[in-house]
Backbone as XML, in Angstrom:
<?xml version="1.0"?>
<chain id="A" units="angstrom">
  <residue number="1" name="UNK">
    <atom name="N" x="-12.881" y="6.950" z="13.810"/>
    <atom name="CA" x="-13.444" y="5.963" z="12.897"/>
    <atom name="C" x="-13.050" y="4.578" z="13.375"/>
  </residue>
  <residue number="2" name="UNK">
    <atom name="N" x="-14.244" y="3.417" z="13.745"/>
    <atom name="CA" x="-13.894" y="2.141" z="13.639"/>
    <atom name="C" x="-13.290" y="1.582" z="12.285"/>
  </residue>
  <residue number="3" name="UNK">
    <atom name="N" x="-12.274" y="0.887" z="12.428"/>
    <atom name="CA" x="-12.178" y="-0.435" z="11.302"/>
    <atom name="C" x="-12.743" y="-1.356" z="11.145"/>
  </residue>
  <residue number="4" name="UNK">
    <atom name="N" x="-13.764" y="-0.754" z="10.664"/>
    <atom name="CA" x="-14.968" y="-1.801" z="10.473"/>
    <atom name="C" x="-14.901" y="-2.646" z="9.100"/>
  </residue>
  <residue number="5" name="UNK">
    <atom name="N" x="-15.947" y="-3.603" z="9.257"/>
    <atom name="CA" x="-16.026" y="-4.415" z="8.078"/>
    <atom name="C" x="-15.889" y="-3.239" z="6.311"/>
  </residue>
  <residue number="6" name="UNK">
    <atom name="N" x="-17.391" y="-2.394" z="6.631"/>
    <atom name="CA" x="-17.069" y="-1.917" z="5.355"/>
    <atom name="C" x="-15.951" y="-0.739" z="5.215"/>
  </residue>
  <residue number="7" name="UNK">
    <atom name="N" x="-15.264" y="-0.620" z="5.909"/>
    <atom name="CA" x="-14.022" y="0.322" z="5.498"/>
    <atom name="C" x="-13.113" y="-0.747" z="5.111"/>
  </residue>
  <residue number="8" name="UNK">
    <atom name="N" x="-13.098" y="-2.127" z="5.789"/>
    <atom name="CA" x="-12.131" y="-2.577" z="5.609"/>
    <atom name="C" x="-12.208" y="-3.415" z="4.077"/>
  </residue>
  <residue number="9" name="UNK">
    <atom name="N" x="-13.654" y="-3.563" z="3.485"/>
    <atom name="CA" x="-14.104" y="-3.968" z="2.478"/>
    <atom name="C" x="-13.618" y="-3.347" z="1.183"/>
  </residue>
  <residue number="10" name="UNK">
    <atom name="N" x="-13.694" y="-1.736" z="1.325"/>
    <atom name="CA" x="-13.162" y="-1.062" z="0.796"/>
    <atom name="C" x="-11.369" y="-0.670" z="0.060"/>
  </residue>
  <residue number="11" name="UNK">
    <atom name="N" x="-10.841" y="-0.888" z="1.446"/>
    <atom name="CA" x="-9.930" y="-0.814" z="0.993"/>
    <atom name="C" x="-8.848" y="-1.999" z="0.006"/>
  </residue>
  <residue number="12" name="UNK">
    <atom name="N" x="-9.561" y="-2.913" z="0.433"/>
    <atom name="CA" x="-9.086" y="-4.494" z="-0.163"/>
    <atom name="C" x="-9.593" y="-4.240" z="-1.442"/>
  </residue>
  <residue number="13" name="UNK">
    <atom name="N" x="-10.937" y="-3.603" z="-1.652"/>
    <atom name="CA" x="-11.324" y="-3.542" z="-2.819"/>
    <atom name="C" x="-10.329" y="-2.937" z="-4.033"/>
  </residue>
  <residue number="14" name="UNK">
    <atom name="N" x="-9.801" y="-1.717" z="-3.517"/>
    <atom name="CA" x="-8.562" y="-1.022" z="-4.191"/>
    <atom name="C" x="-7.800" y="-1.530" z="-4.416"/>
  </residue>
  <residue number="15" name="UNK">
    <atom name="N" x="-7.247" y="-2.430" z="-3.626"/>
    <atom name="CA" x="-5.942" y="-3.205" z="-4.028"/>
    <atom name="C" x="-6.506" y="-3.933" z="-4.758"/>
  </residue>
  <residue number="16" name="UNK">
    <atom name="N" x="-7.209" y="-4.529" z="-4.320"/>
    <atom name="CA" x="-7.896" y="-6.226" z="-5.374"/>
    <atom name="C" x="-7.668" y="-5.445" z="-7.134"/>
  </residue>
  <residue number="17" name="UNK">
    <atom name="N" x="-8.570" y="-4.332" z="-7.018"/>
    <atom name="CA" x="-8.282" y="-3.374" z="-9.058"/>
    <atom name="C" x="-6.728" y="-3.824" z="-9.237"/>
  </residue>
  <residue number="18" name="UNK">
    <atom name="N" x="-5.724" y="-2.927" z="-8.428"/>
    <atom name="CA" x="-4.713" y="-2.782" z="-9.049"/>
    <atom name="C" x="-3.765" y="-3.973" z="-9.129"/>
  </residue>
  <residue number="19" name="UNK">
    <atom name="N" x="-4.303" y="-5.083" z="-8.581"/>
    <atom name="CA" x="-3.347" y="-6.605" z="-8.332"/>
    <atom name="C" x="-3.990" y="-7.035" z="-9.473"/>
  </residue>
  <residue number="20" name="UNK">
    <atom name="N" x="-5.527" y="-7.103" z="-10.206"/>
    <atom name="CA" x="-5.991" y="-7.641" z="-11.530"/>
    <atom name="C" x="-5.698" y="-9.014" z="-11.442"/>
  </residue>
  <residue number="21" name="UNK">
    <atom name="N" x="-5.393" y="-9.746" z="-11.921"/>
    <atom name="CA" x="-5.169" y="-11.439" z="-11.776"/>
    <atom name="C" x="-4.126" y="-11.937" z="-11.608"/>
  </residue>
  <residue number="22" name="UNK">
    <atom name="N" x="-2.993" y="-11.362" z="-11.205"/>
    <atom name="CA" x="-1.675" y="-11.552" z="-10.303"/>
    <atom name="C" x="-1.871" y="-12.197" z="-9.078"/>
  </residue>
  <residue number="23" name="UNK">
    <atom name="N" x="-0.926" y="-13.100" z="-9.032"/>
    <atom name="CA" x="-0.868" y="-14.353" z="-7.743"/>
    <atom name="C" x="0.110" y="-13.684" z="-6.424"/>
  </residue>
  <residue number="24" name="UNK">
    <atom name="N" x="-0.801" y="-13.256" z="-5.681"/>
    <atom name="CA" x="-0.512" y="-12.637" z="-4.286"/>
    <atom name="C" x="-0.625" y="-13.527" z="-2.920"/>
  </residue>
  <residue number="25" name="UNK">
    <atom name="N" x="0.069" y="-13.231" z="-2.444"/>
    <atom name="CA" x="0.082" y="-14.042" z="-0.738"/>
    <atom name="C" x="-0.289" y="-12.435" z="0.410"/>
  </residue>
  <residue number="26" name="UNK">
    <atom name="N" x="-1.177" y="-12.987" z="0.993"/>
    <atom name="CA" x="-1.360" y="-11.694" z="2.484"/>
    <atom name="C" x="-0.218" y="-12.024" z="3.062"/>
  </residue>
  <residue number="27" name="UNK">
    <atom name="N" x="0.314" y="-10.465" z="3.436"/>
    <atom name="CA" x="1.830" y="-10.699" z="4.092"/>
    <atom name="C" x="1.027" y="-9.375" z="5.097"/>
  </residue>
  <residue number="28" name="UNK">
    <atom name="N" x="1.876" y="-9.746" z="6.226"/>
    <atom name="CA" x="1.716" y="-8.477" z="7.434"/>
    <atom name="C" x="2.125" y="-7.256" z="6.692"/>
  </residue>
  <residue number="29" name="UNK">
    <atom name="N" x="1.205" y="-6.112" z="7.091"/>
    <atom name="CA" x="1.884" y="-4.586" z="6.494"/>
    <atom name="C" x="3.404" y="-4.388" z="6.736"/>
  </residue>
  <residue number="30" name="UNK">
    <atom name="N" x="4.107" y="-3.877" z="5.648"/>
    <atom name="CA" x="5.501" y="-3.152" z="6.413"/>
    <atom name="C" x="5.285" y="-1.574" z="5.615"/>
  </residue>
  <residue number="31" name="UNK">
    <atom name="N" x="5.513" y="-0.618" z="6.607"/>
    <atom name="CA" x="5.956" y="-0.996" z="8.604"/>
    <atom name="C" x="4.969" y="-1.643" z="9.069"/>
  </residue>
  <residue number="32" name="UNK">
    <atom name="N" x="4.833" y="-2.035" z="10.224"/>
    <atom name="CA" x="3.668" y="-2.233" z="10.865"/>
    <atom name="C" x="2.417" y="-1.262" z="11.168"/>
  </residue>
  <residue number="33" name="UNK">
    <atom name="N" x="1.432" y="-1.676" z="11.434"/>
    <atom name="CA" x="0.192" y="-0.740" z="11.541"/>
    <atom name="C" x="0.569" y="0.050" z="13.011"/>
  </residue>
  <residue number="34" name="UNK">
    <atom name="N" x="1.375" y="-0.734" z="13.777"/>
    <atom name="CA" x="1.391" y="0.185" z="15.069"/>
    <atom name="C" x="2.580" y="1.091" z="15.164"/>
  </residue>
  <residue number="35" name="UNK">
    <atom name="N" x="3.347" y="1.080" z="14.108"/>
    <atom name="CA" x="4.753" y="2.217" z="13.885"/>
    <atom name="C" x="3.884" y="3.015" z="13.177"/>
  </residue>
  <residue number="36" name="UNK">
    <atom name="N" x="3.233" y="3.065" z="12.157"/>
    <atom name="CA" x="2.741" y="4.753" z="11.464"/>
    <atom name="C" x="1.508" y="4.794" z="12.264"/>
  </residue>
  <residue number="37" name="UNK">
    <atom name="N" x="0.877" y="4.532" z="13.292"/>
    <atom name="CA" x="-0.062" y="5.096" z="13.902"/>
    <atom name="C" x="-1.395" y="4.836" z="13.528"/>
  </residue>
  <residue number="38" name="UNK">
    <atom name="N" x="-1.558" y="3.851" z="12.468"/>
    <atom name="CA" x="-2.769" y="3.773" z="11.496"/>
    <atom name="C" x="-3.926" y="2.782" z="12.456"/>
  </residue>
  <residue number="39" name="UNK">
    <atom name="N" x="-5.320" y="2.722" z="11.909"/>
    <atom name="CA" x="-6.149" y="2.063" z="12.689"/>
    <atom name="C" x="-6.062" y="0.675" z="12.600"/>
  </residue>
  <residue number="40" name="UNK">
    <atom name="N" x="-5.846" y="0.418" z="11.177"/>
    <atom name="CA" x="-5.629" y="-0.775" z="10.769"/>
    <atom name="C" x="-5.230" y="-1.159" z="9.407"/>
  </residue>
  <residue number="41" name="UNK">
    <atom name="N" x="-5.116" y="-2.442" z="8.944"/>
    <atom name="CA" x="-4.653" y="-2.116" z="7.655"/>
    <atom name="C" x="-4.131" y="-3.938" z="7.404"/>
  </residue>
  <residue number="42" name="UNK">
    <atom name="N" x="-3.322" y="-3.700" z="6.312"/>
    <atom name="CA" x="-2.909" y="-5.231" z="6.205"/>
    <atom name="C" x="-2.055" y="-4.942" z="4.880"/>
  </residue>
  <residue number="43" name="UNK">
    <atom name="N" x="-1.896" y="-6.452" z="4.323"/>
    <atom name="CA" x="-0.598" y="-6.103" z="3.177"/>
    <atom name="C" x="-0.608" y="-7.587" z="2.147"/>
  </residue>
  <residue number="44" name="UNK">
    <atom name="N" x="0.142" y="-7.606" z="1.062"/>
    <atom name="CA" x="0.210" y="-8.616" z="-0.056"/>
    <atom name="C" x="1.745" y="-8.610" z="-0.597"/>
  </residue>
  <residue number="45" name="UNK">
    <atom name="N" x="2.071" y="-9.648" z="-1.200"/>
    <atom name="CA" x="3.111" y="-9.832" z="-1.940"/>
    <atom name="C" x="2.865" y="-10.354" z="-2.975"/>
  </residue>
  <residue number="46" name="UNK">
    <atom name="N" x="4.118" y="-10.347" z="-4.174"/>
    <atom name="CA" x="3.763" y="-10.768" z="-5.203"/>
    <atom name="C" x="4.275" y="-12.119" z="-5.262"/>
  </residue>
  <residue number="47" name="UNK">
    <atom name="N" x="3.806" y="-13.396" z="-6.059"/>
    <atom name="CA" x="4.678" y="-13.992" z="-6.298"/>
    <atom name="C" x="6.108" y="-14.222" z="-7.486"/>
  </residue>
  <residue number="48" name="UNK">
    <atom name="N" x="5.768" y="-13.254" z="-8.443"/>
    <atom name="CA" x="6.583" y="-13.331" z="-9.976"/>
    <atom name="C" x="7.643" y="-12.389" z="-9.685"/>
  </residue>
  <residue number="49" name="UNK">
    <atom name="N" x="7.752" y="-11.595" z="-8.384"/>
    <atom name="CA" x="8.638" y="-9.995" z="-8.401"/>
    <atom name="C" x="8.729" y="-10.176" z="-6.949"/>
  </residue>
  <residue number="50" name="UNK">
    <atom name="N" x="9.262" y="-8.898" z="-6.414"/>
    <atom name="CA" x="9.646" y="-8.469" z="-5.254"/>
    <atom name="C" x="9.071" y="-7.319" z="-4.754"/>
  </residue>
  <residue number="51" name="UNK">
    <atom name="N" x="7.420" y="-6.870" z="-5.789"/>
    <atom name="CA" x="6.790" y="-6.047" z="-5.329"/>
    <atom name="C" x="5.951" y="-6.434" z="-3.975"/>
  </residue>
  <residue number="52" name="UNK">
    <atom name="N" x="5.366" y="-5.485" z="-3.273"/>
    <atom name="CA" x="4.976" y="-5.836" z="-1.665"/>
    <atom name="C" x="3.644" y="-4.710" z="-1.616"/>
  </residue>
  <residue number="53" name="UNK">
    <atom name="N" x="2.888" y="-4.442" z="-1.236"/>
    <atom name="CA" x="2.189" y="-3.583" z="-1.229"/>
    <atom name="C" x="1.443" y="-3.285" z="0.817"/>
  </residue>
  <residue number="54" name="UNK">
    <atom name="N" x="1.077" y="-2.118" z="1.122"/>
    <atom name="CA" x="0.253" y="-2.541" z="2.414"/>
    <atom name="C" x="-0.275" y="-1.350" z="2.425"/>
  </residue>
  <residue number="55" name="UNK">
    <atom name="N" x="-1.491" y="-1.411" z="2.932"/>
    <atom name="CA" x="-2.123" y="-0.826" z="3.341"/>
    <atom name="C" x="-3.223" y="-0.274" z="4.646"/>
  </residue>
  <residue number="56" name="UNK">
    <atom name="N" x="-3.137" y="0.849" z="4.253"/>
    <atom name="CA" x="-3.433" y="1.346" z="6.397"/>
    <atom name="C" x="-4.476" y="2.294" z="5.818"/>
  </residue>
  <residue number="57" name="UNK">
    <atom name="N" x="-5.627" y="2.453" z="7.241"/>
    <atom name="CA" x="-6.343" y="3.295" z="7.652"/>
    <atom name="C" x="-6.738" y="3.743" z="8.531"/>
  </residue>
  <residue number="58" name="UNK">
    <atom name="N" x="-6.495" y="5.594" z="8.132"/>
    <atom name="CA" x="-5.855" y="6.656" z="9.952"/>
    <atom name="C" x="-7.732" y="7.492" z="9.914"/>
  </residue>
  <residue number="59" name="UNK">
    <atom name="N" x="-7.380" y="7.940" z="11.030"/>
    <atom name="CA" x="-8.241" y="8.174" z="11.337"/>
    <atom name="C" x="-8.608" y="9.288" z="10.152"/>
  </residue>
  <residue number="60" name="UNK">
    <atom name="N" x="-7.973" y="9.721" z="9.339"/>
    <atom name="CA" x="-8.427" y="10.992" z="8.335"/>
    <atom name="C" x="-7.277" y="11.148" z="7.131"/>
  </residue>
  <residue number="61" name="UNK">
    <atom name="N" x="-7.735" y="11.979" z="6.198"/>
    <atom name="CA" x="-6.799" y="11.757" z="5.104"/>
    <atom name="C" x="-6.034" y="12.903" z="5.628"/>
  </residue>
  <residue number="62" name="UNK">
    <atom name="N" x="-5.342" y="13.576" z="6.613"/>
    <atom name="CA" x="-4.352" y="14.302" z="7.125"/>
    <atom name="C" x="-2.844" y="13.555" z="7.419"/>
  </residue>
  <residue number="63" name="UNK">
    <atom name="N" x="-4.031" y="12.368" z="8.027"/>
    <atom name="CA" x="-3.092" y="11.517" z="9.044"/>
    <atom name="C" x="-2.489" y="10.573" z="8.096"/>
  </residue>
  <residue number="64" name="UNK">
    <atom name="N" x="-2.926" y="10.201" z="6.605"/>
    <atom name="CA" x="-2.261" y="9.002" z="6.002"/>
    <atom name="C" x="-1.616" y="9.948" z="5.235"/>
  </residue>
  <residue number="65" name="UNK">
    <atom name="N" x="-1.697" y="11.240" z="4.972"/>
    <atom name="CA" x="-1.057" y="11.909" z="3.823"/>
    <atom name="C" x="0.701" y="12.459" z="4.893"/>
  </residue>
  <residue number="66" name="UNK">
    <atom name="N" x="0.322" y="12.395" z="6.100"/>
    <atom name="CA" x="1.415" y="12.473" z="7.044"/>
    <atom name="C" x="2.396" y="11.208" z="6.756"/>
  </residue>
  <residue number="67" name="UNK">
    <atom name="N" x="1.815" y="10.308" z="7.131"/>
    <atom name="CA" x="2.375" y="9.004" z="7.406"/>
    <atom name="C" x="3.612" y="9.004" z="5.700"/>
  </residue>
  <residue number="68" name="UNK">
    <atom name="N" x="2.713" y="8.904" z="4.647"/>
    <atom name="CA" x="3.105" y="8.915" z="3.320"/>
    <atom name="C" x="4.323" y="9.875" z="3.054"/>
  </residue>
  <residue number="69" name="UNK">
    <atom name="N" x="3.938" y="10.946" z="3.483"/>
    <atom name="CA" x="5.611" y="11.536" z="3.056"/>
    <atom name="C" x="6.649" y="11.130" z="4.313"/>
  </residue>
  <residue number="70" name="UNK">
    <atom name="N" x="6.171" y="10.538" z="5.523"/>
    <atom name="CA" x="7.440" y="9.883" z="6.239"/>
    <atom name="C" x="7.850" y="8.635" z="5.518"/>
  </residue>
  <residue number="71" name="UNK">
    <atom name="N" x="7.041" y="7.711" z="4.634"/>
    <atom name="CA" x="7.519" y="6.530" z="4.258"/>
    <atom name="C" x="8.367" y="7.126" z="2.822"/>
  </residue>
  <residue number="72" name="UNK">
    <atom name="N" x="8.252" y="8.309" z="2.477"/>
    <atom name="CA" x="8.766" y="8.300" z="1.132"/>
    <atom name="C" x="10.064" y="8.959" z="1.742"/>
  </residue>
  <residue number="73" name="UNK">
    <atom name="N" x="10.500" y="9.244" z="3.193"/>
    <atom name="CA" x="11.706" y="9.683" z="3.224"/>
    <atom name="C" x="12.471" y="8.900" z="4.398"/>
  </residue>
  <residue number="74" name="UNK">
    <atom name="N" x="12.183" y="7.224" z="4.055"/>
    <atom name="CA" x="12.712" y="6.100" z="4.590"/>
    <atom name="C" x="12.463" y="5.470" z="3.931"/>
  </residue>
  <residue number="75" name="UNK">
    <atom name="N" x="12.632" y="5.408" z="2.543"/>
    <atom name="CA" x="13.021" y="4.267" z="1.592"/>
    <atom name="C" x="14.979" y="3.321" z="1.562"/>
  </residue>
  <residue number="76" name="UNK">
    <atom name="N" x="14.148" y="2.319" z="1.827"/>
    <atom name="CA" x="16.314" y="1.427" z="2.228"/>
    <atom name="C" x="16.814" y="2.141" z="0.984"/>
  </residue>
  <residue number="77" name="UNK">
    <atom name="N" x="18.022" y="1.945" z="1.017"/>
    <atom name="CA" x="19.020" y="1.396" z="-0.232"/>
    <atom name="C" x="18.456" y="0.780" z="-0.907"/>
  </residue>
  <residue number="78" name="UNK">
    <atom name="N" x="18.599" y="0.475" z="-1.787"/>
    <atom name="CA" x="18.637" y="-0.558" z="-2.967"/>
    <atom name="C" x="16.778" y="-0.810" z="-2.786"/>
  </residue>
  <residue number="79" name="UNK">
    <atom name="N" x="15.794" y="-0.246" z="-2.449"/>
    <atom name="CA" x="14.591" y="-0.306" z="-2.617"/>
    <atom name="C" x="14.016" y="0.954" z="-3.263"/>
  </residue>
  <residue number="80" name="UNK">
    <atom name="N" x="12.589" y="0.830" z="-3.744"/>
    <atom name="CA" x="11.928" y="1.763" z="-4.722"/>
    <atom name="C" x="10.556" y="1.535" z="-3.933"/>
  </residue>
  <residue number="81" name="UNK">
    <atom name="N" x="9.909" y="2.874" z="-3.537"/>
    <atom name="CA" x="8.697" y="2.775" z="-2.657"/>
    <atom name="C" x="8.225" y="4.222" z="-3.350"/>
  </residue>
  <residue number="82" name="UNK">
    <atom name="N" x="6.700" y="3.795" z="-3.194"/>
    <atom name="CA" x="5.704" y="4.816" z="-3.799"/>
    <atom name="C" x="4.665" y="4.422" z="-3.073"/>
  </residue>
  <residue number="83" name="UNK">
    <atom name="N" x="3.690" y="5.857" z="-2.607"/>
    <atom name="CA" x="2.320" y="5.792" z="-2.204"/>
    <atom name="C" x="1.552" y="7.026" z="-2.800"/>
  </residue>
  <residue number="84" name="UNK">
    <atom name="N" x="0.044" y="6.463" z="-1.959"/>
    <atom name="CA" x="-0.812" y="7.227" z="-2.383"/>
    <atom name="C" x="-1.455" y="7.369" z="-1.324"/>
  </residue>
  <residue number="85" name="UNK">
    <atom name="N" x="-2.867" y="8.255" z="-1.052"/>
    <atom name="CA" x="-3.919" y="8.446" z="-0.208"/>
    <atom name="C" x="-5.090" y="8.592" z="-0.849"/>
  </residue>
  <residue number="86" name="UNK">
    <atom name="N" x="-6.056" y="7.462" z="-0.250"/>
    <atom name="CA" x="-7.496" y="8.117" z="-1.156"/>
    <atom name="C" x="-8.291" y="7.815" z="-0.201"/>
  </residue>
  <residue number="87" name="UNK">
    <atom name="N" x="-8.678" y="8.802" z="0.402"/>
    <atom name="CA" x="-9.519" y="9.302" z="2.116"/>
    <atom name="C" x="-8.976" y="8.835" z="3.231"/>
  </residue>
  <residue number="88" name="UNK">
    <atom name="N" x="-9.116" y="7.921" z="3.689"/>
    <atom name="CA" x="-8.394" y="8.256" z="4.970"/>
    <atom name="C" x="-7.576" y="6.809" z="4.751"/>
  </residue>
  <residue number="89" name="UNK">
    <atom name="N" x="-7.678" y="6.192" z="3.380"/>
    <atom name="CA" x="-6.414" y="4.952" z="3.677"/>
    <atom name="C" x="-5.550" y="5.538" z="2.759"/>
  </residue>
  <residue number="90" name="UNK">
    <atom name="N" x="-3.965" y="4.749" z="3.050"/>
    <atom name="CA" x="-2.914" y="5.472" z="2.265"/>
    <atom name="C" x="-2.315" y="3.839" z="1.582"/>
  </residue>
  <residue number="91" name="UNK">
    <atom name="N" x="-2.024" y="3.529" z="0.560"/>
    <atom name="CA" x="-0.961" y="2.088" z="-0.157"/>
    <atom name="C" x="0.000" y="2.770" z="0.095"/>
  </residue>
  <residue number="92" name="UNK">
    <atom name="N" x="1.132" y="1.796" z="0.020"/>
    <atom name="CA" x="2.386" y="1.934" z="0.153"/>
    <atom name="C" x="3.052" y="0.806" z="-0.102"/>
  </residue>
  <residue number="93" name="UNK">
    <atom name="N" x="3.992" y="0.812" z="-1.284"/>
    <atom name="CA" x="4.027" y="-0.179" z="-2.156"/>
    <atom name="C" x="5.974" y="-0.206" z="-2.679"/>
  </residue>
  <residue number="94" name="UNK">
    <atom name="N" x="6.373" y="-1.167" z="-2.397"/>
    <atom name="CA" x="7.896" y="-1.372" z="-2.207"/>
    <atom name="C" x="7.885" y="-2.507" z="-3.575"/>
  </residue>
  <residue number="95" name="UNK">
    <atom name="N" x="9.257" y="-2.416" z="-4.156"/>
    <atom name="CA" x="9.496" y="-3.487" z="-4.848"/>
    <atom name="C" x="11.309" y="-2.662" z="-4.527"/>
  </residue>
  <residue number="96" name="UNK">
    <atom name="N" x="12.138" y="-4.162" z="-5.043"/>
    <atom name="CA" x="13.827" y="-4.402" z="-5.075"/>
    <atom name="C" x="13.571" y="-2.948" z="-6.675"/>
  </residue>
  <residue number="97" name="UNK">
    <atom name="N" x="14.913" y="-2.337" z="-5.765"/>
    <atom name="CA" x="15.375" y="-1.133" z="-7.150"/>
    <atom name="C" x="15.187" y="-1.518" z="-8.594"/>
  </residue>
  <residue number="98" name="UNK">
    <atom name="N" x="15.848" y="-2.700" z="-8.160"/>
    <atom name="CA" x="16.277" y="-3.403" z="-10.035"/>
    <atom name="C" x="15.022" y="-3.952" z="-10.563"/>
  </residue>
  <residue number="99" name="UNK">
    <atom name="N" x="14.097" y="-4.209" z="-10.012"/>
    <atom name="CA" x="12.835" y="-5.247" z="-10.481"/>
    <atom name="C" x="11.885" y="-4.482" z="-10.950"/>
  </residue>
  <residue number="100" name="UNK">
    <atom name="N" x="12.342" y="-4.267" z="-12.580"/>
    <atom name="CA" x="11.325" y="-3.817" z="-13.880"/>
    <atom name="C" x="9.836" y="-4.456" z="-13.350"/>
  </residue>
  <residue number="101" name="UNK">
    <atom name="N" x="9.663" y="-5.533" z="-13.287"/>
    <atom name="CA" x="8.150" y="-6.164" z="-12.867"/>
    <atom name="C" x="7.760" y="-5.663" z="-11.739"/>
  </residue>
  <residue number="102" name="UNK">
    <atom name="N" x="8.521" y="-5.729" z="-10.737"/>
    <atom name="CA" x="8.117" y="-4.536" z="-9.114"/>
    <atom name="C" x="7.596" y="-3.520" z="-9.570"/>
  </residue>
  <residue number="103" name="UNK">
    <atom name="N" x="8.402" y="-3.060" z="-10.476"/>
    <atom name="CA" x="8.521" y="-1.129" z="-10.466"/>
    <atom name="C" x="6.574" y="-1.243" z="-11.647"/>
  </residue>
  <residue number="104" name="UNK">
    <atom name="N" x="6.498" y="-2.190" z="-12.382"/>
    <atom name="CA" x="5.543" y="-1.954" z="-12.587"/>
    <atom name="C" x="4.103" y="-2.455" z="-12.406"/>
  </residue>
  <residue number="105" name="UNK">
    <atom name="N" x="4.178" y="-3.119" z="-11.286"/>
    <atom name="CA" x="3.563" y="-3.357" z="-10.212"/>
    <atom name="C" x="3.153" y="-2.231" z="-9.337"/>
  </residue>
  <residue number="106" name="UNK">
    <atom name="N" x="4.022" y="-1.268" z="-8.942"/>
    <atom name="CA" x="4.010" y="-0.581" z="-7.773"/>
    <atom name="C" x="2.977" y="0.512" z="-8.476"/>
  </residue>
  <residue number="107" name="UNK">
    <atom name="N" x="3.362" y="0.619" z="-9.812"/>
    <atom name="CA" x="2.838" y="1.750" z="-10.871"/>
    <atom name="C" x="1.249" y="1.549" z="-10.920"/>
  </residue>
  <residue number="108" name="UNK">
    <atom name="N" x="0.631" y="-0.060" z="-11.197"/>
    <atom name="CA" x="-0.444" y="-0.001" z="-11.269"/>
    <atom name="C" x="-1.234" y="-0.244" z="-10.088"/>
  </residue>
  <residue number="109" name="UNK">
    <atom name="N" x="-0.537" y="-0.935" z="-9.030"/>
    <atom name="CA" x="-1.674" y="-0.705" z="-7.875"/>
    <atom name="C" x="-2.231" y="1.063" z="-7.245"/>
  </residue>
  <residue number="110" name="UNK">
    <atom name="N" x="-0.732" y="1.556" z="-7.008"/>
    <atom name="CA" x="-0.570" y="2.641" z="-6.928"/>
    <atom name="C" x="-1.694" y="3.846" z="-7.873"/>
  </residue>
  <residue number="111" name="UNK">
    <atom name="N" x="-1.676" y="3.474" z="-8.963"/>
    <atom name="CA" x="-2.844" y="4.053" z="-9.861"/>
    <atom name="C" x="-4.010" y="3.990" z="-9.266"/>
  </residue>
  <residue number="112" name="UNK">
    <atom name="N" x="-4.107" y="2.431" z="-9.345"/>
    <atom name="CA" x="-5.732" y="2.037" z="-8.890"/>
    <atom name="C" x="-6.158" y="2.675" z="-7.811"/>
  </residue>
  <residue number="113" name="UNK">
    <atom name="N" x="-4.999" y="2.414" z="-6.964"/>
    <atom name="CA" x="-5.509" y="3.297" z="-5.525"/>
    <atom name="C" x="-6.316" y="4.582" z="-5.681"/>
  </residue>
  <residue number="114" name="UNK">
    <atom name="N" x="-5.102" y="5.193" z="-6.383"/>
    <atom name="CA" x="-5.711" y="6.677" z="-6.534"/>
    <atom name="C" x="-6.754" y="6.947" z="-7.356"/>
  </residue>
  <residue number="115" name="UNK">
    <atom name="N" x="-7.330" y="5.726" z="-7.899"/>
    <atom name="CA" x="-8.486" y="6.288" z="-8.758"/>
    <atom name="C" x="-7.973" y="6.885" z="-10.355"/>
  </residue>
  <residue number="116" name="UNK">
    <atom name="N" x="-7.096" y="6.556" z="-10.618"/>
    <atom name="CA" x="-6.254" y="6.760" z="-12.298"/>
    <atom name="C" x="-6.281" y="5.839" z="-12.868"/>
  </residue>
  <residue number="117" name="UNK">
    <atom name="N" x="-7.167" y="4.474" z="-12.744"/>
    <atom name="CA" x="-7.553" y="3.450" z="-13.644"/>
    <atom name="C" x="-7.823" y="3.713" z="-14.762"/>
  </residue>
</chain>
């Protein structure tokens, strides 16, 4: 699969639901798109919290549902990370342990992603 315009339309679209009218900055994905293997992808921050969100797309929903349980078993210390997969892109969404507003941040993009709006 190219990363083309409308895949890439798509997936912004998902995030765009679950960010709703929250003031975000584009931040580079973490990890990077070329450590989990993904085609492409990109990422946001919040400004009110320490939630982070990014998102990638692999060539198939095998390959992001792979990637996803490696990021859920390299979460730092003192961080709180959750993802999802919905076809072949996967979110992956970090906020600081302690940050009630992160943690529910991470909850609703994370939703949206998956289509639990």
């Amino acid at each position: 699969m190219n990363p083309d315009a409308p895949s890439l339309a798509r997936g912004e679209a998902l995030l765009r639901h679950g960010t709703g009218g929250d003031a975000v900055r584009s931040a580079e994905p973490a990890p990077a798109i070329q450590e989990l293997g993904a085609l492409a992808g990109f990422g946001q921050d919040w400004t009110s919290c320490s939630a982070r969100a990014s998102v990638y797309l692999f060539d198939s929903y095998a390959e992001a549902s792979t990637a996803q349980v490696r990021l859920m078993k390299q979460v730092p210390e003192g961080k709180q990370g959750r993802g999802t997969v919905n076809g072949d892109w996967l979110i992956w969404a970090t906020a600081d342990a302690t940050d009630e507003a992160g943690r529910d941040v991470i909850e609703r993009v994370v939703s949206a992603f998956a289509g639990e709006e």
